[in-house]
C-alpha positions in Angstrom: 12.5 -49.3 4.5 15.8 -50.6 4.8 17.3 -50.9 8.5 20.4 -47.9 7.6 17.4 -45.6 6.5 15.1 -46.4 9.4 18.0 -45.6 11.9 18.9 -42.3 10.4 14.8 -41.7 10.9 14.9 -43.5 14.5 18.0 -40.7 15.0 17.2 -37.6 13.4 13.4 -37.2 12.5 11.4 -35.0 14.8 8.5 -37.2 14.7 10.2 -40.4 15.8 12.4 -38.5 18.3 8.8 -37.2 19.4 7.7 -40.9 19.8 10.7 -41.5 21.9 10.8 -38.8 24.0 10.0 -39.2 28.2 7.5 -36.2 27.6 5.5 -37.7 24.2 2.2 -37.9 25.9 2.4 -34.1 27.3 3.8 -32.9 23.7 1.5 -35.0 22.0 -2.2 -34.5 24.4 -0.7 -30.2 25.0 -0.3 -29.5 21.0 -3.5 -31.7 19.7 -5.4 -29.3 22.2 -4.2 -26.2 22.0 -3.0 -26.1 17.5 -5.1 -29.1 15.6 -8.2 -29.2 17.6 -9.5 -25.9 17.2 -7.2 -25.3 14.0 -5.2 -22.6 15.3 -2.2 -22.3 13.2 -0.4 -19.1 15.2 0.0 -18.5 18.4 2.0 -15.8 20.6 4.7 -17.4 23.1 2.6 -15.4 25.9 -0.7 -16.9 25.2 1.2 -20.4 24.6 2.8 -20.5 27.4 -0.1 -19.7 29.4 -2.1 -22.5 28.2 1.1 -24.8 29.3 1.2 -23.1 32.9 -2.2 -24.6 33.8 -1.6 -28.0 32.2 1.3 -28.2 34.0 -0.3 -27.0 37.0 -3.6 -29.9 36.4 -0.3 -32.8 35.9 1.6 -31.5 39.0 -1.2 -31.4 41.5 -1.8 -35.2 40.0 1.5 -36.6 39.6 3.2 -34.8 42.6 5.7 -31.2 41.3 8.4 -33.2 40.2 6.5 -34.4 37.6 7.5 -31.5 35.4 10.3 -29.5 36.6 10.6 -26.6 34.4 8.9 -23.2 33.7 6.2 -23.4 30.5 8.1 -21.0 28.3 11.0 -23.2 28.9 9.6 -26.7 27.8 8.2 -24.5 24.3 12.1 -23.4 23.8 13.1 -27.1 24.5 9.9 -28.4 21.7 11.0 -25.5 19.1 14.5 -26.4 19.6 17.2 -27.6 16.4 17.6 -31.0 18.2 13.9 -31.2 18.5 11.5 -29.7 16.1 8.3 -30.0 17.7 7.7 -26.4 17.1 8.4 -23.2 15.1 9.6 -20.5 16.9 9.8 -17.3 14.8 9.4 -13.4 15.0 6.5 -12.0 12.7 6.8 -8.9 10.7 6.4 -6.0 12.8 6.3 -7.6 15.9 9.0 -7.9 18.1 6.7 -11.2 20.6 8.2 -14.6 19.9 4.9 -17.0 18.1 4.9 -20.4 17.7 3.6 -22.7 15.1 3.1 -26.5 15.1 5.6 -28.5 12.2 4.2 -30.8 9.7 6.6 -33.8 11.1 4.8 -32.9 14.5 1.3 -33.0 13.4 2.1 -36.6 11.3 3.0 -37.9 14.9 -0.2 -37.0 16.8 -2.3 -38.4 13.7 -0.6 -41.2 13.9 -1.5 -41.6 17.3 -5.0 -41.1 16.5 -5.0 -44.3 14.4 -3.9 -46.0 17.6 -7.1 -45.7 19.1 -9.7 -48.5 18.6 -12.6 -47.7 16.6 -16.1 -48.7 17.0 -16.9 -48.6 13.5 -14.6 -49.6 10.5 -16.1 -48.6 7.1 -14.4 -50.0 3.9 -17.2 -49.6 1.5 -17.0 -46.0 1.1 -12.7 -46.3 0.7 -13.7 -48.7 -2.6 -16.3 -46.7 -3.7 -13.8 -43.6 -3.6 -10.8 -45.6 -5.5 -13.3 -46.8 -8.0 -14.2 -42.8 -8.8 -10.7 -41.8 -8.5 -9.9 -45.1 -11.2 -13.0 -43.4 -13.6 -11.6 -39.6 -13.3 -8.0 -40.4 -14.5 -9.8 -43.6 -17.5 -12.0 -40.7 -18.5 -9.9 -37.7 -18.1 -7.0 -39.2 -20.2 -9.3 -40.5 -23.0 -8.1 -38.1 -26.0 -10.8 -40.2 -28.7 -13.7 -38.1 -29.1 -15.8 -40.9 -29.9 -15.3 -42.8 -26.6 -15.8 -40.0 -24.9 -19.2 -38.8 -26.1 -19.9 -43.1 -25.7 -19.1 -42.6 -21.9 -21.3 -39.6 -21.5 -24.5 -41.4 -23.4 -23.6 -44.5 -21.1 -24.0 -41.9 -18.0 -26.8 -39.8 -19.7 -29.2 -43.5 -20.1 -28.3 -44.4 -16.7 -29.2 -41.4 -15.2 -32.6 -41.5 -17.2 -33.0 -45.1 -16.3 -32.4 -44.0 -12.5 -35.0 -41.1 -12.8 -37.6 -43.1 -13.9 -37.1 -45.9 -11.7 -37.5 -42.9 -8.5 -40.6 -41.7 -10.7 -42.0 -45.0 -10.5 -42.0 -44.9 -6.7 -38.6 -47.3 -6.8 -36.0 -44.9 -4.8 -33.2 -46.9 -2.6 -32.3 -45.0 0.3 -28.8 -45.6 2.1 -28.8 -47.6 5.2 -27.4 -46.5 8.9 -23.7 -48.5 8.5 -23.7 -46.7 4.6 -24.3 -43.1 6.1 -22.0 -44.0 9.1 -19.1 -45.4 6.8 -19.2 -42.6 4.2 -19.5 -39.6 7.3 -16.3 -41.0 8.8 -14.7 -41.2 5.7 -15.5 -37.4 5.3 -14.3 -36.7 8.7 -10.5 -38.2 7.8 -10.3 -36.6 4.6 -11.1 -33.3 6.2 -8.4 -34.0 8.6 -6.2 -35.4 6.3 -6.8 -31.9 4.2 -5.8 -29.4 7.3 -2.9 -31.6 7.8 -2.2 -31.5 4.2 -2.1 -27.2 4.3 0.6 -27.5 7.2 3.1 -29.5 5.0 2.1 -27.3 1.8 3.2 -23.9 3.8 6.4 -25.6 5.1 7.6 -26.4 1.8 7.2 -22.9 1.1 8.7 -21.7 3.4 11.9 -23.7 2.5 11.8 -22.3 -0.7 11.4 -18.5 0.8 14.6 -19.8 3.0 16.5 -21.0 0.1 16.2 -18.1 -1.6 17.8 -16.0 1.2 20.8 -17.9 1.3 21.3 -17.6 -2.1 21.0 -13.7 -2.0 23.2 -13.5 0.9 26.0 -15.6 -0.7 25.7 -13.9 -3.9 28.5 -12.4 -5.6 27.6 -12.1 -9.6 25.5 -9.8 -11.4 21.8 -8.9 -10.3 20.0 -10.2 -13.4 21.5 -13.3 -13.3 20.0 -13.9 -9.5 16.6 -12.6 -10.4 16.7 -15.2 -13.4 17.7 -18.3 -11.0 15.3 -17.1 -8.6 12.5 -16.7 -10.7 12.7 -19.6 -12.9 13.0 -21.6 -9.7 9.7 -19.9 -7.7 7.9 -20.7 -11.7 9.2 -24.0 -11.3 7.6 -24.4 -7.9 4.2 -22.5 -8.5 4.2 -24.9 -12.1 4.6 -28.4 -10.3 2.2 -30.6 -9.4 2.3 -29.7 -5.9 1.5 -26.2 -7.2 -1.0 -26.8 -9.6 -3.4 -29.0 -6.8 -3.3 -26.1 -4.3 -4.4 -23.1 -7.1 -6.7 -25.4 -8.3 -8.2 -26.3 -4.9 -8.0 -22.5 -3.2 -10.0 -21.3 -6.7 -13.1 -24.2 -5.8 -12.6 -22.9 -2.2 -12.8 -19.0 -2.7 -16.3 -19.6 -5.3 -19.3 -18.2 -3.1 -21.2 -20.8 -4.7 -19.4 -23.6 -3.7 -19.1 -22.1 -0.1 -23.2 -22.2 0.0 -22.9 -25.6 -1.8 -20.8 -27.0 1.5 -22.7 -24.9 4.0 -26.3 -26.4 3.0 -25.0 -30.1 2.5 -22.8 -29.9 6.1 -26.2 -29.0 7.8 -28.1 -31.4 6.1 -25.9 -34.1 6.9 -25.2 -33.6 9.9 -28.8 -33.5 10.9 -29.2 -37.1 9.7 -29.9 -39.6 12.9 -27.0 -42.1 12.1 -24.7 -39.3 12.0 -26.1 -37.2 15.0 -25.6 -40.9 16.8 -21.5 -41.1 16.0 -21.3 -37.4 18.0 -19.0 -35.4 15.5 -17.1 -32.9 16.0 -18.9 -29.4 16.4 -16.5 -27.9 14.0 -16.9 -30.5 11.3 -19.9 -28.1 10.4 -17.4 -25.1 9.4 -14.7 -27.3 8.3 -14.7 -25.2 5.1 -13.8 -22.4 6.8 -10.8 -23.7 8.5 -9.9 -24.9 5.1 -10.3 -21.7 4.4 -8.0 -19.8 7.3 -5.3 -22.3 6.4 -5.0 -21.7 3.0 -4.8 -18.2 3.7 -2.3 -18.6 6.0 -0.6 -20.7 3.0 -0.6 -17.6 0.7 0.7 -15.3 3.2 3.6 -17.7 3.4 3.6 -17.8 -0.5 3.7 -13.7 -0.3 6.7 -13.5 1.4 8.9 -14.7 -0.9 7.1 -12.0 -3.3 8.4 -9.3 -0.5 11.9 -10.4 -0.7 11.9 -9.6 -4.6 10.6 -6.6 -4.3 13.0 -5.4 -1.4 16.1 -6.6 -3.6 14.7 -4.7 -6.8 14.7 -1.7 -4.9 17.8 -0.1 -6.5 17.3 3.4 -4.8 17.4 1.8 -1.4 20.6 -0.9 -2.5 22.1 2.4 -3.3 21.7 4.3 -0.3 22.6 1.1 1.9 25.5 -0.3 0.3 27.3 -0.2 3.4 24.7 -2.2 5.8 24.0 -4.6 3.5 27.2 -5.8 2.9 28.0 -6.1 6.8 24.8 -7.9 6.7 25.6 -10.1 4.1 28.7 -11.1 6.1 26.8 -11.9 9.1 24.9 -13.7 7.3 27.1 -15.6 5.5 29.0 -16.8 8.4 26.0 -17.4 10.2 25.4 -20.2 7.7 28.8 -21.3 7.8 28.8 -21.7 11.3 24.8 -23.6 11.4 26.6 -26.7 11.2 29.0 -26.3 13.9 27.8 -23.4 16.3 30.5 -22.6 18.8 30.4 -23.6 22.1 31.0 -21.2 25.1 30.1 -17.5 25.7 29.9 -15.6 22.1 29.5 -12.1 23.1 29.2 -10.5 26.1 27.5 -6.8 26.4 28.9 -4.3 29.0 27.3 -2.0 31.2 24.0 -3.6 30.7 22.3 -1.4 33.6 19.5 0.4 32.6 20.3 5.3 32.7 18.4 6.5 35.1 17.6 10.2 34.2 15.5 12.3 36.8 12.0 13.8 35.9 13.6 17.1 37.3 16.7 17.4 34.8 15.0 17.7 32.0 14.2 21.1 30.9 11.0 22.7 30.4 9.1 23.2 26.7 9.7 26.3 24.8 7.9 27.3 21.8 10.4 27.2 18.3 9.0 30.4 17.3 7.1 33.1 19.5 3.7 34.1 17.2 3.8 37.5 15.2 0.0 38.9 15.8 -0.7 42.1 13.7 -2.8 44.6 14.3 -5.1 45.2 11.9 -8.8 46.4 11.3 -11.0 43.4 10.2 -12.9 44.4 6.7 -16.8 43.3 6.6 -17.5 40.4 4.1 -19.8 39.9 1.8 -22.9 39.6 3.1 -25.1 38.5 0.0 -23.4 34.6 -0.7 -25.8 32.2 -0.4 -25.8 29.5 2.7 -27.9 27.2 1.3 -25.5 24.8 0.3 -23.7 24.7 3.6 -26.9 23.2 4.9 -27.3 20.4 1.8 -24.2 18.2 2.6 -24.7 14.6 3.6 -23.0 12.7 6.3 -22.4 9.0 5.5 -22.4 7.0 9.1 -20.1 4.6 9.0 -20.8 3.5 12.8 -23.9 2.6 11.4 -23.6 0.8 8.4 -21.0 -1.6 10.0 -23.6 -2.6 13.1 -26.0 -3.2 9.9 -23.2 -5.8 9.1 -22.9 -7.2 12.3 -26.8 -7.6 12.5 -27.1 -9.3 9.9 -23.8 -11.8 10.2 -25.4 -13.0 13.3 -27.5 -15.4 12.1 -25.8 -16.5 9.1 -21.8 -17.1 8.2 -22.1 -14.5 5.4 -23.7 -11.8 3.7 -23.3 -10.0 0.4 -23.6 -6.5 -0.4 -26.8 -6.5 -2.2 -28.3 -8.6 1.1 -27.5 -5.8 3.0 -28.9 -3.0 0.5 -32.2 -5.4 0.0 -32.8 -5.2 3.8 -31.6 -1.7 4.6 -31.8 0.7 1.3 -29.1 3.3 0.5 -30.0 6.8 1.7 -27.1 8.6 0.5 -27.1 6.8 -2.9 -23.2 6.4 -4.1 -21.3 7.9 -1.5 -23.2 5.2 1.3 -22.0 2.3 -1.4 -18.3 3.8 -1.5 -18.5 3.6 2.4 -20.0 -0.5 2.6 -17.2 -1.1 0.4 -14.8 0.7 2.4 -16.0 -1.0 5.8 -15.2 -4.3 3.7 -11.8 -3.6 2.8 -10.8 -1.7 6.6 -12.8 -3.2 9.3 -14.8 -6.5 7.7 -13.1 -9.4 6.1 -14.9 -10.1 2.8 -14.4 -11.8 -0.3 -15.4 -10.6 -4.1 -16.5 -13.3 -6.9 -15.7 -12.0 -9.9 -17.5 -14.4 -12.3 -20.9 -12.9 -10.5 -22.2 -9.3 -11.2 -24.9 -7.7 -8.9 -26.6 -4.7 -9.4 -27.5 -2.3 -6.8 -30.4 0.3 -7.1 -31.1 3.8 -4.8 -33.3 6.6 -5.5 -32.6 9.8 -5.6 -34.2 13.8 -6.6 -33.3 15.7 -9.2 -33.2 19.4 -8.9 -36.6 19.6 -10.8 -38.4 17.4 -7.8 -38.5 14.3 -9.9 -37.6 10.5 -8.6 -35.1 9.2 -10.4 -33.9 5.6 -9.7 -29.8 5.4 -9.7 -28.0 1.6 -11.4 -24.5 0.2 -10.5 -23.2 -3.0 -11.6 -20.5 -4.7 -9.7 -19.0 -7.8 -8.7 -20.6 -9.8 -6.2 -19.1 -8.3 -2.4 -19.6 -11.1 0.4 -18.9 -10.0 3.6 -17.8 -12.8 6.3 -17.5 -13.6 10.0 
């Protein structure tokens, strides 16, 4: 915290230069709206930009029109700008419509605003309580003497037994309102804290996905020997502590029982009358779902570093593009040459830039490639003894029908698994209507599978003799959610 380091920060970090800018308080209000409130972490520059149109259009009837001069799309192209950084402005794969995505420097600005704000109620008891667990985890955790640690579990064991028999004896302490209040708004911050928390995790990422395309554009040795580099340094990243936390927390996250676990002990909380009277946020009850979205969005980032190996392993393709990757490897190299120092003036200029007009009537009608040979031949009769039967005994899976089963039952609930939906609605087409729920999962619903749970799944069915015979598969639990 020396004043050289602090000036550098004043000068060049996008949070501070978000702090002093004249428009803080639209950046600021606009982005905590439309990205962190509702947890959106993607949006299309059309959508965006709409949402700025009629805030701008609320301030200017307010503050007079030259309150904000500019167009919407204009002011996001000034937020994602290099000498801002407010924003990430970026083309998706397969989509050719600018999105936008808030930075992690961004996001640290607005929650530090947040702490601004006075607050009615300060807990502090809940804080110690949570540094006193964190200070047993790592004493206990780190304890390598078998004999202390079997000492520390009969301490906990006779304290629990103590405890149960002083609630048997009628003796049960409840926690007061300012306990309840403390410890809820404790929750709330961490679950902030956590979102916030993804945003930085999928930007460092992303810097690693970008470092690695500079190195393979600068490249000039042997293939092996980038592969290597590359691949000790993603094991490096996916080994470190950073790494480590987030596989450990997405594999607690993704456990249908833990999911259930939050579900039941959100409601229930959030019924209690101390809390009900703090008004929290309606989307505190599905926070683990949002933890969920960005995490996901987290390994999609983590993916496409994946797709870049695979793409430069593709010798067949290196082959038959030689040419184009080279002039692309130029490019690029003196694109990052020049990020420093972009030139100044016009860079290119495009000629004739009018669009061909080309009349309906010029173009020439369709003939047929080939004109049909029809011979003319007697038809012979058939055979006329083949049996029919079994054109009449095939069976028709309806998959319209199955999936507004789904639908049904996800409206009441935030998920469902496949043996729910077989419980309520039996299989009438036995194996073939299983192979087409698990289908609708993978094409149209999004699901999840827990591995470490096996289900089984019963139908009846006839036998050619007339006999009911009851049909068995055993799979992993299937959950489909909203």
């Amino acid at each position: 915290m020396d004043f050289d380091t602090l000036e550098a920060l004043r000068t060049y970090h996008p949070a501070w230069r978000l702090l002093r800018s004249d428009h803080a308080c639209l950046v600021a209000s606009f982005l905590q709206r439309v990205f962190i409130t509702p947890n959106v972490r993607v949006m299309a520059a059309a959508d965006l930009a709409e949402a700025l149109e009629d805030e701008l259009y609320e301030l200017r009837r307010r503050l007079g029109t030259d309150a904000f001069p500019k167009t919407a799309l204009a002011y996001l192209n000034d937020w994602a700008a290099p000498d801002k950084g407010w924003l990430r402005k970026f083309y998706a794969q397969g989509s050719d419509e600018p999105q936008f995505d808030l930075t992690p420097t961004t996001e640290k600005a607005i929650a530090w605003l947040g702490t601004l704000a006075e607050r009615r109620f300060v807990g502090t008891e809940s804080r110690l309580l949570t540094l006193f667990a964190l200070l047993q985890q790592m004493s206990e955790g780190s304890e390598a003497d078998p004999a202390k640690r079997i000492a520390e579990l009969h301490k906990r064991r006779d304290a629990i037994d103590a405890e149960i028999g002083r609630v048997l004896a009628g003796d049960m302490p409840l926690l007061d309102d300012s306990s309840l209040k403390d410890r809820f708004q404790q929750f709330t911050q961490l679950a902030r804290d956590l979102l916030t928390d993804f945003r930085e995790v999928e930007h460092n990422f992303r810097l690693l996905d970008r470092r690695v395309r500079e190195r393979i554009a600068l490249w000039d040795g042997s293939k092996g020997a980038l592969l290597e580099e590359i691949m000790g340094e993603r094991d490096a990243i996916a080994d470190s502590d950073q790494g480590r936390s987030f596989r450990a927390f997405w594999d607690f996250l993704m456990s249908s029982r833990r999911q259930e676990e939050l579900t039941e002990l959100l409601a229930r909380i959030l019924s209690l009358p101390p809390v009900l009277e703090m008004g929290p946020d309606a989307r505190t009850r599905r926070v683990h779902y949002d933890w969920l979205v960005a995490g996901e969005q987290t390994q999609r980032t983590v993916a496409l570093l994946s797709q870049q190996l695979r793409r430069f392993l593709d010798d067949q393709a290196w082959l038959e593009n030689r040419r184009i990757m080279d002039i692309l490897h130029g490019i690029e190299a003196k694109a990052l040459a020049l990020r420093a120092t972009p030139p100044t003036g016009e860079v290119m200029e495009i000629a004739e830039s009018a669009a061909t007009l080309e009349l309906p009537m010029e173009r020439p009608l369709f003939t047929p490639p080939l004109k049909p040979l029809i011979a003319n031949i007697a038809l012979t009769a058939g055979d006329s003894e083949v049996d029919a039967a079994a054109l009449y005994s095939q069976a028709m899976v309806d998959h319209a029908q199955l999936a507004r089963h789904i639908r049904h039952a996800l409206q009441d609930r935030p998920q469902v698994t496949l043996r729910q939906l077989t419980d309520a609605q039996p299989l009438q087409q036995g194996l073939a209507e299983l192979v087409a729920y698990l289908q609708l999962g993978s094409d149209t619903f999004q699901t999840t599978v827990d591995e470490d749970t096996m289900e089984v799944i019963a139908w009846q069915t006839v036998t050619d003799e007339g006999l009911a015979m009851e049909r068995l598969a055993r799979l992993p639990r299937v959950i489909f959610m909203r």
